[in-house]
C-alpha atoms as one frame of an Amber mdcrd trajectory, in Angstrom:
protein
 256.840 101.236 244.910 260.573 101.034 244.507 260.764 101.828 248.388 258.220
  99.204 249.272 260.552  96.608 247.507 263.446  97.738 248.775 261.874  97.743
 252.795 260.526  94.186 252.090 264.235  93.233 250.892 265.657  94.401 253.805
 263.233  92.588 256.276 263.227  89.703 254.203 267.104  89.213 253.833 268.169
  89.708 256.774 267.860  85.609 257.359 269.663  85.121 254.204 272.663  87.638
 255.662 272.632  85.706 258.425 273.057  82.532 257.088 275.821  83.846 255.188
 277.662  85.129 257.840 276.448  81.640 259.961 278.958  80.056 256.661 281.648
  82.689 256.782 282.551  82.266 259.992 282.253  78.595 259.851 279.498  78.101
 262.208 277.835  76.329 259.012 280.145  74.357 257.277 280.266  74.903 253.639
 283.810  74.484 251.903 284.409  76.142 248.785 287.987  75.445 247.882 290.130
  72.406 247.941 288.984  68.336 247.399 287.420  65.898 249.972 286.113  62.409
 249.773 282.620  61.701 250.505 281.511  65.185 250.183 280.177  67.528 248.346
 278.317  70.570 247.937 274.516  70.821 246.876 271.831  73.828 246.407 269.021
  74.339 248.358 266.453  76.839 248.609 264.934  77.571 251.961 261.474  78.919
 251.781 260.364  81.672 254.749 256.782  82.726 254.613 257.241  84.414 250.720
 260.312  85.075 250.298 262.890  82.325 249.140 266.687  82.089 249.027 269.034
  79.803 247.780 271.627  77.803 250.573 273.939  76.019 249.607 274.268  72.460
 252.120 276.996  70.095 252.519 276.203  66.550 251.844 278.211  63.520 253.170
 278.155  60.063 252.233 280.063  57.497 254.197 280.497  53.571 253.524 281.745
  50.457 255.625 281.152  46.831 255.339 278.319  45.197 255.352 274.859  45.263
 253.673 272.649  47.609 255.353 272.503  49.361 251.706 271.706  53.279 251.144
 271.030  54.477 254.422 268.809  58.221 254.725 269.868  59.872 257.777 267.371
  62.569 257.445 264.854  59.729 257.151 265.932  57.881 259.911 266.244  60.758
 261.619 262.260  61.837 260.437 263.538  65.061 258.900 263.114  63.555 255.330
 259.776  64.215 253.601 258.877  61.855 251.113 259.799  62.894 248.231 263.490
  63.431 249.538 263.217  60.026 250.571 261.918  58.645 247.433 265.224  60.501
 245.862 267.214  57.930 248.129 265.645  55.011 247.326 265.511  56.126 243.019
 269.660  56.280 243.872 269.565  52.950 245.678 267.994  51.572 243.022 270.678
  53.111 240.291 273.422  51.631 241.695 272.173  48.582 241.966 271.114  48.118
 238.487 274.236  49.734 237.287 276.847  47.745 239.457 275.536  44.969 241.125
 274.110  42.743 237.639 276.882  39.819 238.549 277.251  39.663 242.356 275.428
  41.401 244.803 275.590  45.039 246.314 277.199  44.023 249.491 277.826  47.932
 250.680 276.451  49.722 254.144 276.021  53.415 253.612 275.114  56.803 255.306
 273.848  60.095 253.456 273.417  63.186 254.974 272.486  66.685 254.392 275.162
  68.314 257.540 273.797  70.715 259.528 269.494  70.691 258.792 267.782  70.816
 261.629 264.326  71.178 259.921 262.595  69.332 256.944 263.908  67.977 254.034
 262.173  67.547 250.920 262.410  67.398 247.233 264.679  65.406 244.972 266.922
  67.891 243.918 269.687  66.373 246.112 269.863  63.171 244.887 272.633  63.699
 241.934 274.926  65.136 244.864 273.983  62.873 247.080 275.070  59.838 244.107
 278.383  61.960 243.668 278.961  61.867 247.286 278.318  58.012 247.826 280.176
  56.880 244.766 283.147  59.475 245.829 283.398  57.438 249.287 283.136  54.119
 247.241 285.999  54.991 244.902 287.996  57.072 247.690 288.213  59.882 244.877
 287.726  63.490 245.727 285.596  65.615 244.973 286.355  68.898 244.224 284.599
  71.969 247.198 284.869  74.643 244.290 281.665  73.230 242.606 277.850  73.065
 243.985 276.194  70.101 242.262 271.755  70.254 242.082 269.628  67.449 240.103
 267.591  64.878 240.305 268.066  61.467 238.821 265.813  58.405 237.561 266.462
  54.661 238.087 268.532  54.718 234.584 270.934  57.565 236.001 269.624  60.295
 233.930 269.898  63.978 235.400 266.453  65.593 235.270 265.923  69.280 235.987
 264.900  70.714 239.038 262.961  73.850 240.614 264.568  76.925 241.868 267.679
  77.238 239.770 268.410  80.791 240.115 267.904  80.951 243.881 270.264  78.020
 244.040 273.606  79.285 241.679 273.055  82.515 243.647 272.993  81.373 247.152
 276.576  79.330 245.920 277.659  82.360 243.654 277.076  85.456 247.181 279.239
  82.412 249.167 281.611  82.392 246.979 281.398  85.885 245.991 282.453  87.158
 250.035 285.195  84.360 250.182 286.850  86.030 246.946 285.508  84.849 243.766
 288.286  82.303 241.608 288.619  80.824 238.444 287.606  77.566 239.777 284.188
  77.943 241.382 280.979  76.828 239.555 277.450  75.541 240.311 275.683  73.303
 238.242 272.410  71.477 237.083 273.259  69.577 234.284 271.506  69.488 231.306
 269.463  65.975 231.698 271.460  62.870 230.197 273.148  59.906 231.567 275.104
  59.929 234.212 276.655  56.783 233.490
């Protein structure tokens, strides 16, 4: 039996290597020291047949003038399911309640999750995705030693999401063959405001 696992965890992972050497030698680019603006790292789990594994996935947000609001690339792009895409709009909708009560949100706005090439769904994203976009509001950086999951409601409270372990460990084995450091941590907060 133990053989049998250990044969199907060899087939099964050799994707998963790959991906991690695909972000060691910066074919996929995931940063995991230093700041940036606009970006951030989230946790994904990509799903193969039955065997999942957790990726972490840069996310960028840009902003310029105008009033196009919270654009979805993935959307736009039809690589965003709908429940992904309902995670966008849930965001749109917190920041305008939360900032735009006396004047209106005049703000144009890209997400993205870099480098996906296939469907995206779930929510998961979103509270990285509202880090990222209020980081390139603000012009304050974010810091690449931390991996950020969760998904928020219209009132900007951080509910819990599926996957969890696949997630901190597909951050952790990154972080683990760069040369683990004080500073490196994933997260899904426990749920509460994140006002």
């Amino acid at each position: 039996m133990r053989l049998a696992l250990h044969a199907k965890e060899q087939r099964t992972g050799r994707i998963s290597r790959q991906v991690l050497d695909d972000m060691l030698d910066s074919t996929i680019l995931v940063a995991t020291e230093g700041q940036a603006i606009g970006q951030i790292n989230g946790l994904t789990v990509l799903a193969i047949g039955d065997t999942s594994f957790g990726m972490p996935a840069r996310i960028t947000a840009t902003v310029y003038p105008g009033s196009r609001g919270v654009v979805d690339i993935e959307r736009e792009a039809e690589l965003g399911q709908a429940i992904h895409s309902k995670g966008v709009m849930i965001l749109a909708g917190y920041l305008g309640s939360r900032y735009a009560q006396r004047f209106p949100l005049a703000i144009s706005a890209n997400i993205a999750l870099e480098q996906s090439y296939g469907y995206i769904d779930g929510d998961s994203a979103a509270l990285a995705e509202l880090c990222a976009l209020i980081s390139a509001i603000t012009r304050q950086p974010l810091k690449q030693t931390y991996a950020v999951t969760g998904s928020i409601n219209q009132q900007g409270e951080v509910q819990a999401v599926g996957g969890i372990n696949e997630k901190i460990e597909g951050f952790f084995h990154l972080c683990q063959a760069r040369g683990l450091n004080s500073n490196q941590a994933s997260s899904s907060p426990k749920p509460t405001s994140a006002t």
